[in-house]
N, C-alpha and C positions, 0 to 999 in steps of 0.2 A: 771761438765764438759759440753760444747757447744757444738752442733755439727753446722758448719758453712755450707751456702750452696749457692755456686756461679753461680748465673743464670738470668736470664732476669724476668721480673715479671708478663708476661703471657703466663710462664712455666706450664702448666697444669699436665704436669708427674712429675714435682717438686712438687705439690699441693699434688698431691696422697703419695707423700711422708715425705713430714709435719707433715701431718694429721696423720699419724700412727708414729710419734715423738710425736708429740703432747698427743696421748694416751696411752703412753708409759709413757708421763711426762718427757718428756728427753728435755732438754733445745735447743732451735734452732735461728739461726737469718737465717734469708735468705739476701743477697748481693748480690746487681748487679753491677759491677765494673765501668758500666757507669753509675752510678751515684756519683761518687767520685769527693768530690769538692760540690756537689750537693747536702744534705742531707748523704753522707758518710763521715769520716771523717776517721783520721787513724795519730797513733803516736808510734815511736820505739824510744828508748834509750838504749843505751847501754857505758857504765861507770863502772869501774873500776871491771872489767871482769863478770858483774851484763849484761844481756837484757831483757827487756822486753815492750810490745806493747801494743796497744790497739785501737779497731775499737769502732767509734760512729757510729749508724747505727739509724735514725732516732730519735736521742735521747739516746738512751739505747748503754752503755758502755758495752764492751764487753774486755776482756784480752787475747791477746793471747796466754797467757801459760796457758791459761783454757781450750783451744780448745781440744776437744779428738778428732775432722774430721772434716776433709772438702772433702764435694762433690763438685770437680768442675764440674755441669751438662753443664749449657748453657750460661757459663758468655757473656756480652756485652764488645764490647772495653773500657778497662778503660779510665773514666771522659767524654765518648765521650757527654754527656749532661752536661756539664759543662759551665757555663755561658759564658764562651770564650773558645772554644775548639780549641783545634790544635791538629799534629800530635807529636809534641814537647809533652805537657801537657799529652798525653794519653802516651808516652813513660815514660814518668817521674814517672805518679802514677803506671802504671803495674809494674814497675821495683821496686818502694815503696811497694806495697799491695803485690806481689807475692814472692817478695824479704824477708819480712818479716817474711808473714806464711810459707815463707822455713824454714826460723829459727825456729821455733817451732816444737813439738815432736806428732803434731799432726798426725795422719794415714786419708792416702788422698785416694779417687777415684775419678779420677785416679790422680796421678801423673801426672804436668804440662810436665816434660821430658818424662814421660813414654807414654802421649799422645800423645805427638807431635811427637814420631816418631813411633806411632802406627796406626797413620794417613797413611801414605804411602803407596799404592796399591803394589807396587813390593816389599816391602819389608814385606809386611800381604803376599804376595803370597809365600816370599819364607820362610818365617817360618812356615807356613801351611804346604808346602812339609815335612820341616824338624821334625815337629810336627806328620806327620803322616797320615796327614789328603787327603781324596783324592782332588786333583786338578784338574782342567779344563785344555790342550794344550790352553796355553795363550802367547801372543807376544804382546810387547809395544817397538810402532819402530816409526822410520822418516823417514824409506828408504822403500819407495816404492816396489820394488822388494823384499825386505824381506815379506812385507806384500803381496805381488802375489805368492810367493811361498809358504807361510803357507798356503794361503788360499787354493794352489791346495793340498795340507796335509790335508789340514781340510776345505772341500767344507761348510760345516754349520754353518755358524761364526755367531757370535753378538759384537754390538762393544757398550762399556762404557766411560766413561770419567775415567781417570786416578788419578784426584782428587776429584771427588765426587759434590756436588752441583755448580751449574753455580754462582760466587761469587757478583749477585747484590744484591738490597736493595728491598725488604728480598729476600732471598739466592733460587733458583729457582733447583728444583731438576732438574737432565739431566736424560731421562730415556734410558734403557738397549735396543738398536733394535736391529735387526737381521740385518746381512748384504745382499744386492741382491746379486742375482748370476752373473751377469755384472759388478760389482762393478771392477774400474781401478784399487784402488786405489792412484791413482797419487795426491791426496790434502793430503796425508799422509805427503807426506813432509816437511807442512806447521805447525804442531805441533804433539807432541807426540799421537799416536794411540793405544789402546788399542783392539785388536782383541783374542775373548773366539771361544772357539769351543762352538756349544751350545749343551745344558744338555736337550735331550726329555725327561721332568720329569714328574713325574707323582704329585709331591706335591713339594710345597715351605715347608720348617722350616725355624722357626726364634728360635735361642736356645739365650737365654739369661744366661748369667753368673755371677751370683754375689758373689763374693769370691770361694770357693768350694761347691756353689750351682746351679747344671744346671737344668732349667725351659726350657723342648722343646715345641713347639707348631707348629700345622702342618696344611696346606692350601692345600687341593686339590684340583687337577686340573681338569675340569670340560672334560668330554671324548670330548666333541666337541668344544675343547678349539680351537681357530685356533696357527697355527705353528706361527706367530708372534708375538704375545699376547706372551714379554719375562720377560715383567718387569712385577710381581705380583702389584707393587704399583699403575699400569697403567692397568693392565689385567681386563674387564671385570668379577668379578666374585659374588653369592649368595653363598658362602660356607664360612662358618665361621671359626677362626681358633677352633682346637682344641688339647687336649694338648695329648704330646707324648711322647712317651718312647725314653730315649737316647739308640743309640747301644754303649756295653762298649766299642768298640775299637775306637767309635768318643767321646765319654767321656773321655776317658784314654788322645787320641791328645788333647784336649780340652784343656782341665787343664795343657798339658805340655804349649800347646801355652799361656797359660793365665800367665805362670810359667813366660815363657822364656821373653816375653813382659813386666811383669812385672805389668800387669792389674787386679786390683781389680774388674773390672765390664765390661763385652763386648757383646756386641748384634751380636750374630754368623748370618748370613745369607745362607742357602744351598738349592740345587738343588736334588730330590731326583727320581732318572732315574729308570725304571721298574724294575733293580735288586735288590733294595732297597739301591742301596748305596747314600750317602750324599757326596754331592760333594762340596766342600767349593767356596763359591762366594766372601765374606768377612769379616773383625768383623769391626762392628763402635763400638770405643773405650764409645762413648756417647748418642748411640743409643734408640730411642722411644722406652717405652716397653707399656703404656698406654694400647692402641688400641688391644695387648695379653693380658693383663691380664683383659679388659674387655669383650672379648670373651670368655676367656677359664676358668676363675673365678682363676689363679694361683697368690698366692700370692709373687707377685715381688716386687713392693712400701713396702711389710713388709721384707721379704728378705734384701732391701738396708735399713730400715730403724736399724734392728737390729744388719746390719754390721756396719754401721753409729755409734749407738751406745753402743756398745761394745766394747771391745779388747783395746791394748793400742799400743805407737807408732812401725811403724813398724820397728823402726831402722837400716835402708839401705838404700845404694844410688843407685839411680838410674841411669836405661841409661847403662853405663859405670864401675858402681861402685863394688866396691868388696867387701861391705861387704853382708850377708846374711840375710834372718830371714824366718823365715814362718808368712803367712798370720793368 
């Protein structure tokens, strides 16, 4: 059995996780869906209540009904390098390639439905509440006076983007600022606003999650950090991460949230304020783990590799669906 793994090909946190497929002896192709048409290739049939597929992937024939996973990490838009690209052609083969290995009984991380609405800030927000987990006072408006009167609520704000990296070529992160204390806001109107109360924390976590395995790791914050310095990816800092003990009662939300979402793999983000509570910022459903596991030495690339290749399909639908199973 294959494990498949859909990503771009200077995927470096893919690489860490190859390599421990690879020593394992566990069979892998890696796919990058812009390359379909390209050096990709891909065939289903399906006749007289018989289906079955198969990917060419530079040569080497692959079956779908071999596949035991698919990670979708970092796929590229399909065929987008295809000798004559269009937006036609890249709707055609994603609707081909993703269509297919639906039909297969392979176990995914993450699920194409289960990501894409795991993506969404308000709706990561309000399953977080419901999960357990504590939340920041947060408001996502266009009306002006909404956003003047939270802020007289909550004088200490910082404001995000709503969906996450600025979408050019290649993808520009937006980072987390604080808001001034003059701030009108009257260009709120102009698109969706996100305004957080801000968290005086004393350390960033990043908990990573792979199946029912949480890996926390902890960044603290320097005593003369200044009060704007919000975003850790931007923050000035020489402290490395290092690795930490989850509290059960943000373990316990964790896993319901991972439950409820429906995700095999999620990169937790939290704020952790002098009480020691972990305040939930966000999960990226396909989040960097790299850059943790070579500070704090925790083995995560082995983790997804042995979720990868283990277990069998996880027979549920997703999103909507009603049937169940355990991970």
């Amino acid at each position: 059995m294959t494990v498949l793994i859909l990503t771009t090909d200077e995927d470096v946190t893919a690489d860490m996780v190859v390599l421990r497929l690879h020593e394992a002896s566990v069979p892998v192709v890696r796919l990058d869906p812009a390359d379909l048409t390209s050096g990709v290739a891909l065939s289903g049939e399906y006749v007289q209540g018989v289906s079955r597929g198969h990917l060419s992937v530079n040569g080497r024939l692959v079956s779908m009904n071999g596949l035991r996973s698919v990670w979708v990490r970092r796929p590229g838009v399909a065929a987008a390098r295809a000798a004559q690209p269009s937006d036609w052609l890249s709707e055609e083969s994603s609707q081909a390639l993703y269509g297919m290995l639906r039909g297969t009984d392979a176990r995914w991380m993450n699920h194409p439905d289960a990501a894409r609405q795991a993506r969404h800030k308000p709706w990561q927000l309000r399953l977080a509440q419901r999960s357990g987990l504590a939340v920041p006072a947060t408001l996502i408006t266009t009306f002006p006076q909404a956003a003047r009167e939270f802020a007289e609520r909550f004088p200490d704000l910082v404001v995000k983007p709503v969906s996450g990296a600025h979408p050019q070529e290649p993808p520009r992160a937006v980072p987390t600022s604080r808001v001034a204390p003059d701030a009108d806001f009257a260009a709120v109107a102009f698109g969706p606003t996100l305004l957080q109360r801000r968290v005086a924390k004393r350390a960033d976590i990043r908990l990573t999650v792979v199946g029912g395995t949480l890996l926390a790791a902890r960044k603290p914050v320097h005593p003369d950090a200044h009060p704007d310095d919000v975003d850790v990816r931007f923050a000035p800092s020489v402290s490395p991460w290092l690795a930490a003990d989850v509290p059960p009662r943000v373990a316990e939300a964790v896993l319901t949230y991972m439950k409820d979402a429906e995700l095999a793999y999620g990169a937790f983000d939290f704020a952790e304020d002098a009480d020691g509570i972990w305040w939930f910022l966000e999960c990226n459903q396909s989040g960097q783990f790299g850059f943790v596991e070579m500070d704090t030495g925790q083995p995560i690339a082995e983790a997804i590799a042995d979720w990868l290749a283990t277990g069998t399909a996880q027979g549920r639908s997703y999103v909507n669906g009603g049937r169940s199973t355990t991970r």
